[in-house]
C-alpha positions as CSV (number, residue, x, y, z in Angstrom):
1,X,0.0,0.0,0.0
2,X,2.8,2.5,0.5
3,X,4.1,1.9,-3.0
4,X,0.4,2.9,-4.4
5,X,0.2,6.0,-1.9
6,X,3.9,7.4,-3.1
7,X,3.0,6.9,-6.7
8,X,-0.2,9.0,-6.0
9,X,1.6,11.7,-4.6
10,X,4.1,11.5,-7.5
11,X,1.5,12.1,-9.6
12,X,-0.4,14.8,-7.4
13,X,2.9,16.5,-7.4
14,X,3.3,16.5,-11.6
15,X,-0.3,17.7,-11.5
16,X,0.3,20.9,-8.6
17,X,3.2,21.5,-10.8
18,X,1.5,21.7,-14.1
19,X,-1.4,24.1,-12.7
20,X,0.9,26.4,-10.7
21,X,2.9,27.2,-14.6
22,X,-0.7,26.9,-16.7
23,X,-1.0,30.9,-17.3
24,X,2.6,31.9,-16.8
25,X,5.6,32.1,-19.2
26,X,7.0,28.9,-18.2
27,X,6.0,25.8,-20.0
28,X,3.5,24.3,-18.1
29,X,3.7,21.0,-19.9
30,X,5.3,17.6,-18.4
31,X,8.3,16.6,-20.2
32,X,7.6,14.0,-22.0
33,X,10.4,11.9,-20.7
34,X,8.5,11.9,-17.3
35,X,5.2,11.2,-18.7
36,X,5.6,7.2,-19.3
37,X,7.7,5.7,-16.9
38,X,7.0,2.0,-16.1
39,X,4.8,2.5,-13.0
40,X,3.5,5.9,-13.9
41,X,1.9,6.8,-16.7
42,X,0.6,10.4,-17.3
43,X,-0.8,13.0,-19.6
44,X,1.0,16.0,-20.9
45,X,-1.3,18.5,-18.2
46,X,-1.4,16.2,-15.5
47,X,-4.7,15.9,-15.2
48,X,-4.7,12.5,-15.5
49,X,-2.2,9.6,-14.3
50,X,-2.1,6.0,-13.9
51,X,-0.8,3.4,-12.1
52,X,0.7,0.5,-13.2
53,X,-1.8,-2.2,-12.7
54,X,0.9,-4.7,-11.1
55,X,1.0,-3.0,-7.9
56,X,-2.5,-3.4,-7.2
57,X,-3.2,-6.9,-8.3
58,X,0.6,-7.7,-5.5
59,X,-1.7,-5.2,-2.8
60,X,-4.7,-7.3,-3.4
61,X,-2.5,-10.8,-3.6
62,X,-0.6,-9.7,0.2
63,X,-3.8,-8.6,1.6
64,X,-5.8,-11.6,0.9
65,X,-2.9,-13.9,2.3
């Protein structure tokens, strides 16, 4: 569960980031090389972000042990 709850706050963070630069002069979009990363995928605005599917199914596999 800790893994989930970072990787929601890693993509909170891309997503406070991208609306704090929205209307000024710096580029408010995320770099594309931080957009798909293996556990993380996003959009471009930040809006919307998704985890990897594996971590869940291993949450739901520990818990049910």
């Amino acid at each position: 569960m800790m893994n989930i709850c970072r990787l929601r706050y890693y993509g909170e963070k891309w997503l406070r980031w991208a609306r704090k630069n929205k209307h000024t002069g710096n580029n408010s979009h995320i770099p594309e090389r931080h957009q798909h990363k293996q556990v993380l995928r996003q959009c471009a605005h930040g809006e919307l972000y998704e985890i990897n599917q594996i971590f869940y199914d291993e949450y739901a596999r520990l818990t049910n042990v």
